[in-house]
C-alpha positions, 0 to 999 in steps of 0.5 A: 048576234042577239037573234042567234044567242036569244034563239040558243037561250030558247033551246038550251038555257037553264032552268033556275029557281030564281028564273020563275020569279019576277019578285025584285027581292027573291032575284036579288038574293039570288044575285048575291048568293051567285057573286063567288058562289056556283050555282048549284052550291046556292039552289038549296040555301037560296031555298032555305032563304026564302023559306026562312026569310020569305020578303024583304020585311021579314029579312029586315026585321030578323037579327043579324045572328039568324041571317049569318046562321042561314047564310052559314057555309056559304062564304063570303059574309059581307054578302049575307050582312049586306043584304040584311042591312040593304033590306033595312033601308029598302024598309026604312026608305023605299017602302018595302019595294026594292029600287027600279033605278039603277042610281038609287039601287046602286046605293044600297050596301052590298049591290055593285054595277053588275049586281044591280044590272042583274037585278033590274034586267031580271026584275024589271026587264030593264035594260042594263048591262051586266060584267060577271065573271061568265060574261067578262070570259065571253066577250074577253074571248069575243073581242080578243081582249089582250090583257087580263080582263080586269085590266080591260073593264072599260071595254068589256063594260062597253061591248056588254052595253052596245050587245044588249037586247033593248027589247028582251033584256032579261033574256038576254043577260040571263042568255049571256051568262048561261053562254059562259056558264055552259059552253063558254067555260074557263077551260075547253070551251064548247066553240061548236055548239056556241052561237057567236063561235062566227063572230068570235075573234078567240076562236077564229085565231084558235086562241080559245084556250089562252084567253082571257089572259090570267091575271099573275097572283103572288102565292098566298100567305099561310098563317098558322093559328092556335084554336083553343076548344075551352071546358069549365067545370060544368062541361061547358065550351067557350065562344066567342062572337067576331066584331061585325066588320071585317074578315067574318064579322058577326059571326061566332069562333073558338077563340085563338089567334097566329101563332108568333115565330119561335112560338109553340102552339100552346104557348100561342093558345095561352097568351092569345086567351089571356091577349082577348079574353083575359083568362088563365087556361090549362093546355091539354091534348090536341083536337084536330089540325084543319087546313083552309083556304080563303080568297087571300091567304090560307090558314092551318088551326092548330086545334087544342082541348083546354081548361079553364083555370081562372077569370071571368072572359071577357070580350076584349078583343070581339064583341060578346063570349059565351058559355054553351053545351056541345049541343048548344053549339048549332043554334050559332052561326060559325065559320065553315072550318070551324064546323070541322072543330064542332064535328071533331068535338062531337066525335070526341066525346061520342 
């Protein structure tokens, strides 16, 4: 089965940035760029990354403002806040070089079993086992695992480890992914073209397409959310930047919050402005309504111009408030949906 997989990789693997390096730093960014993420989403900031921040000294010297800038659309923040803080440690405590032991690499913030396989396979050729998401649907599939993969980690965990290459690793896991990737897909899979199609349990009971078994997911809440675009006098707009932990931490929003049952729009937008920053606000016409979709619920912005009538803001509820232009607006780091807010205030005022 390794002789079959690392001969298929030969011929038909992908040919990723991150392959052509063997710098411990440049493969981790990579790894956590790809947790959530597609590749081709991840080639061009993974880029503009290295470029920005091109060694670990120089991602831990940076604020937390310009990382959350340069990881901006990506999603998922803790990602991008946990490696600033991980490249902090490797500074303080490793000497600048990233760990090449899988007990201390699994101590830094942010890096997980599969992530610090990942890395040390890809780095260091070490030979660790790896369970992301491609790798978990392959051998769901290989094993005829009956239950939803999460539900299966131990076995799953188990397989990757006894089917590791000892003396390729590197290509191996990066085989393995690029199996589940290319041919081992969700749906359809490529069963001619797969190298373990022989060995293959899914496939010789034509369960393919049944498995892995999904896990059953409650529908996801909707909250509607009153967003408040405040003006002053001198045309100014008013942000606010999150606290750093939780839900997009750091990262910078036109104020607002959920809207209360019976409640209107206007009348969220008023009470939440005075709730976090302790302002009088007029309410005046309405800006854009934007749907989005997070891992756990889903979210519909209620967008309203506004005008400051009375108070200084103050940051009560988030961590610091500022007066910017319109122009202004792209030197700080903003949730996806809230480029949306930007560009409808662009266009507005066009």
């Amino acid at each position: 089965m390794r002789r079959s997989l690392l001969c298929w990789y030969g011929a038909q693997g992908r040919d990723l940035p991150w392959r052509r390096s063997r710098d411990p730093y440049a493969i981790w960014v990579s790894e956590i760029m790809l947790q959530q993420t597609q590749v081709k989403t991840v080639i061009p900031y993974y880029e503009r990354w290295l470029a920005q921040f091109p060694t670990v000294t120089a991602l831990a010297a940076a604020d937390q403002t310009q990382v959350l800038k340069a990881w901006e659309g990506l999603g998922y923040y803790a990602r991008a806040r946990n490696l600033h803080r991980a490249a902090q440690v490797i500074v303080e405590q490793h000497g600048g070089q990233f760990p090449a032991d899988l007990s201390t690499a699994l101590t830094l913030p942010g890096i997980g079993r599969t992530t610090a396989g990942g890395i040390l396979s890809a780095a260091f050729n070490q030979p660790v086992p790896i369970l992301d998401g491609n790798v978990k649907r392959v051998l769901a599939r290989l094993l005829a695992v009956a239950v939803p993969p999460n539900r299966a980690l131990a076995a799953l965990w188990q397989a990757s480890e006894a089917l590791l290459d000892p003396q390729r690793p590197r290509d191996f896991n990066q085989a393995l992914m690029d199996l589940g990737a290319t041919c081992c897909t969700p749906r359809n899979p490529a069963c001619l073209l797969c190298p373990w199609q022989p060995h293959c349990l899914a496939h010789q009971r034509n369960m393919q397409n049944e498995l892995p078994i999904a896990e059953t997911r409650a529908p996801l809440p909707h909250k509607q959310i009153g967003v408040a675009v405040i003006w002053n006098e001198q045309g100014h707009i008013l942000i606010d930047r999150r606290k750093p932990e939780g839900l997009l931490g750091g990262l910078w929003e036109f104020p607002g919050g959920k809207i209360e049952p019976g409640e209107t729009v206007q009348d969220c937008i008023r009470r939440e402005i005075w709730e976090e920053l302790g302002i009088e606000i007029e309410v005046g016409d309405r800006l854009i309504v934007i749907d989005h979709a997070y891992t756990h619920f889903r979210v519909t912005l209620n967008v309203y111009h506004c005008r400051h009538l009375s108070g200084d803001p103050q940051p009560i509820e988030c961590d610091e408030v500022r007066w910017v232009t319109a122009a202004e607006l792209d030197q700080f780091p903003f949730p996806k949906a809230n480029l949306q807010i930007i560009a409808a205030i662009r266009a507005a005022s066009t």
